[in-house]
DRENDO-1510 file (C-alpha; in Angstrom, 1 decimal, always signed):
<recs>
REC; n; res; u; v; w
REC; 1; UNK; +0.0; +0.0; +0.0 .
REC; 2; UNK; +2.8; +2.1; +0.6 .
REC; 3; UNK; +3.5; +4.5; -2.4 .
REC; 4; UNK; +0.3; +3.4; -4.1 .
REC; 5; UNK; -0.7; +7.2; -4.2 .
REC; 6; UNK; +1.7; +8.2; -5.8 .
REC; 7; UNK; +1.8; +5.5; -8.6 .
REC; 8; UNK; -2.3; +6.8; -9.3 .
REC; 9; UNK; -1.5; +10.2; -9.4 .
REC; 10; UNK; +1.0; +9.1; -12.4 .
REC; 11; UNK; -1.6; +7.1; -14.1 .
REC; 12; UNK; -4.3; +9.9; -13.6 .
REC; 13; UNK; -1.9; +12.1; -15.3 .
REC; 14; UNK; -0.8; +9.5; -18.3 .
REC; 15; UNK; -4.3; +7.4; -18.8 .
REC; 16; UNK; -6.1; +10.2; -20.9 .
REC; 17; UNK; -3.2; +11.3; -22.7 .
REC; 18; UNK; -2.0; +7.1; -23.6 .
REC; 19; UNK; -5.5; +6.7; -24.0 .
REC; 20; UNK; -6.6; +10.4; -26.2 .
REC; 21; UNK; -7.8; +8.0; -29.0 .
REC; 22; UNK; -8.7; +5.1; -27.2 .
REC; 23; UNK; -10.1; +2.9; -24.5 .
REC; 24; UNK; -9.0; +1.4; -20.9 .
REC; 25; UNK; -10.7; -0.3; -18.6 .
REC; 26; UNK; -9.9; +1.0; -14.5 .
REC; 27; UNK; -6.8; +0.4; -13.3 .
REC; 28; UNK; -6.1; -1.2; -10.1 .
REC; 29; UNK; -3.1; +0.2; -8.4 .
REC; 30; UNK; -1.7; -2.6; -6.5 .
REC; 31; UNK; -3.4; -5.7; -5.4 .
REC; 32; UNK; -5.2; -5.4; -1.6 .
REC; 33; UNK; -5.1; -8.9; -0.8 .
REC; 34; UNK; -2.1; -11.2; +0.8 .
REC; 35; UNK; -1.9; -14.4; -0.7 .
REC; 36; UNK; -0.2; -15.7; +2.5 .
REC; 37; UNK; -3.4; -14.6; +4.8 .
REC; 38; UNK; -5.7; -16.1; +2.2 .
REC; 39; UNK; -3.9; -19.3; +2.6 .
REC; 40; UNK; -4.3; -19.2; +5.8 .
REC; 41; UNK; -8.1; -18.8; +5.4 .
REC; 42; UNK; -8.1; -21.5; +3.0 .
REC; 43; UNK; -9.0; -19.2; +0.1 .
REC; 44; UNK; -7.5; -20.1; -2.8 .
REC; 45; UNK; -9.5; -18.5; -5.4 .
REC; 46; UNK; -11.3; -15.2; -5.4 .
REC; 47; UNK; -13.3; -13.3; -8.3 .
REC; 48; UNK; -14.7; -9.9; -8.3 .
REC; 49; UNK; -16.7; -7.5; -10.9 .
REC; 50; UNK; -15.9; -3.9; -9.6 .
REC; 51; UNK; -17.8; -0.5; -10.5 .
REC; 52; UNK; -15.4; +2.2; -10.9 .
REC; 53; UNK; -17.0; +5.9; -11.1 .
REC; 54; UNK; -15.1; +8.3; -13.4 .
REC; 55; UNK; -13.7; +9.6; -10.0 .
REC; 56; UNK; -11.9; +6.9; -9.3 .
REC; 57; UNK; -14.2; +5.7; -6.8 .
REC; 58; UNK; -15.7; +1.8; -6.2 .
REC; 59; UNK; -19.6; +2.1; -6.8 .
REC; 60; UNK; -20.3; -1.4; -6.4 .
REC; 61; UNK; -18.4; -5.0; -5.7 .
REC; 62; UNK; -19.5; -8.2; -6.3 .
REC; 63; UNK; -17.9; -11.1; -4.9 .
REC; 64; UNK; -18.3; -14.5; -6.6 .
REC; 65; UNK; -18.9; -16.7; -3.4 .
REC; 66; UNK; -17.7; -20.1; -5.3 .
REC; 67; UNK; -15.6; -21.9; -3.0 .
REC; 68; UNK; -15.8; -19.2; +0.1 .
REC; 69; UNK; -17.4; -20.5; +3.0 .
REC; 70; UNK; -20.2; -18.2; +4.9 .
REC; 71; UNK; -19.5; -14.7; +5.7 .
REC; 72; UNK; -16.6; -14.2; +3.7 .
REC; 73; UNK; -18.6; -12.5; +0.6 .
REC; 74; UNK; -19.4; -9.9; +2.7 .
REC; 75; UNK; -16.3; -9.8; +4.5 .
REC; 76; UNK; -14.2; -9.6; +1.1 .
REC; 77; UNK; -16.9; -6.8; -0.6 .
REC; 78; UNK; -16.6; -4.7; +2.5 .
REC; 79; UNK; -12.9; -5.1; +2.4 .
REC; 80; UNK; -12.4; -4.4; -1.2 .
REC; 81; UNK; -14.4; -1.3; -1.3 .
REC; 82; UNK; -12.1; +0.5; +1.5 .
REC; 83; UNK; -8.9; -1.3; +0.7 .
REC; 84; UNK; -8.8; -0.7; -3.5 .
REC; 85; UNK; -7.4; +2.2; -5.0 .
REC; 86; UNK; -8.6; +2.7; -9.0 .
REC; 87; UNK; -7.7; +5.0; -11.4 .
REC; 88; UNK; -10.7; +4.9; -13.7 .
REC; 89; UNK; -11.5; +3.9; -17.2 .
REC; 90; UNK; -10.9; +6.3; -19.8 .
REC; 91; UNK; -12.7; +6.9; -23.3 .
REC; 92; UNK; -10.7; +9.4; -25.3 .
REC; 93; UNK; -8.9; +11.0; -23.0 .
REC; 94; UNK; -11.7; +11.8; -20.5 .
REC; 95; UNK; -12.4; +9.5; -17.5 .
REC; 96; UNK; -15.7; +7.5; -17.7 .
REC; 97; UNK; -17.6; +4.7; -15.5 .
REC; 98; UNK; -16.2; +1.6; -16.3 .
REC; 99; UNK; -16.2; -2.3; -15.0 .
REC; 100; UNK; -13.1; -4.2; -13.5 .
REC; 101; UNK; -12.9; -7.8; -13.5 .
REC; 102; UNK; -10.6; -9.0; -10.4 .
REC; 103; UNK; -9.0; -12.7; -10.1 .
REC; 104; UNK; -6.6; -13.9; -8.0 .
REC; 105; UNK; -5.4; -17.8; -7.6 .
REC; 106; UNK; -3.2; -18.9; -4.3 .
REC; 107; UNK; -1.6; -21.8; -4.8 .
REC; 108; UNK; -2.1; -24.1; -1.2 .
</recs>
């Protein structure tokens, strides 16, 4: 987490200017999850569809609860949306709502 702010203020400043003629998804600035403390939970797979306002900002988050137990859906939504730092989509260089599909596999 450390120095994530300042890695999105360099993609808020390059994103519409790469992207002037073009698309991009959000961009997540570093991944909020330890794959050592999911291991420990006996996580080992986790999927997410995000809702990124063009302010950056998470809207929405839905976890896929396939091979979570109880609880943790809600656990890992309310996590997600204070824990994850976006820089959001871009459509010719102005920043727009936009979807982000999260996956992450631990190995046991």
């Amino acid at each position: 987490m450390k120095g994530w702010g300042a890695r999105a203020y360099y993609f808020k400043n390059v994103q519409p200017v790469a992207f002037a003629n073009g698309k991009s998804d959000p961009l997540l600035i570093g991944n909020p999850l330890d794959e050592a403390k999911l291991r420990q939970m006996k996580v080992f797979k986790i999927n997410a569809t995000f809702q990124v306002a063009a302010d950056g900002k998470v809207t929405s988050v839905e976890v896929d609860p396939e091979g979570l137990q109880p609880g943790m859906v809600d656990m890992f939504t309310k996590g997600f949306k204070r824990g994850c730092l976006f820089v959001a989509a871009v459509d010719h260089g102005k920043f727009v709502d936009g979807t982000y599909k999260y996956h992450m596999e631990v190995k046991p």
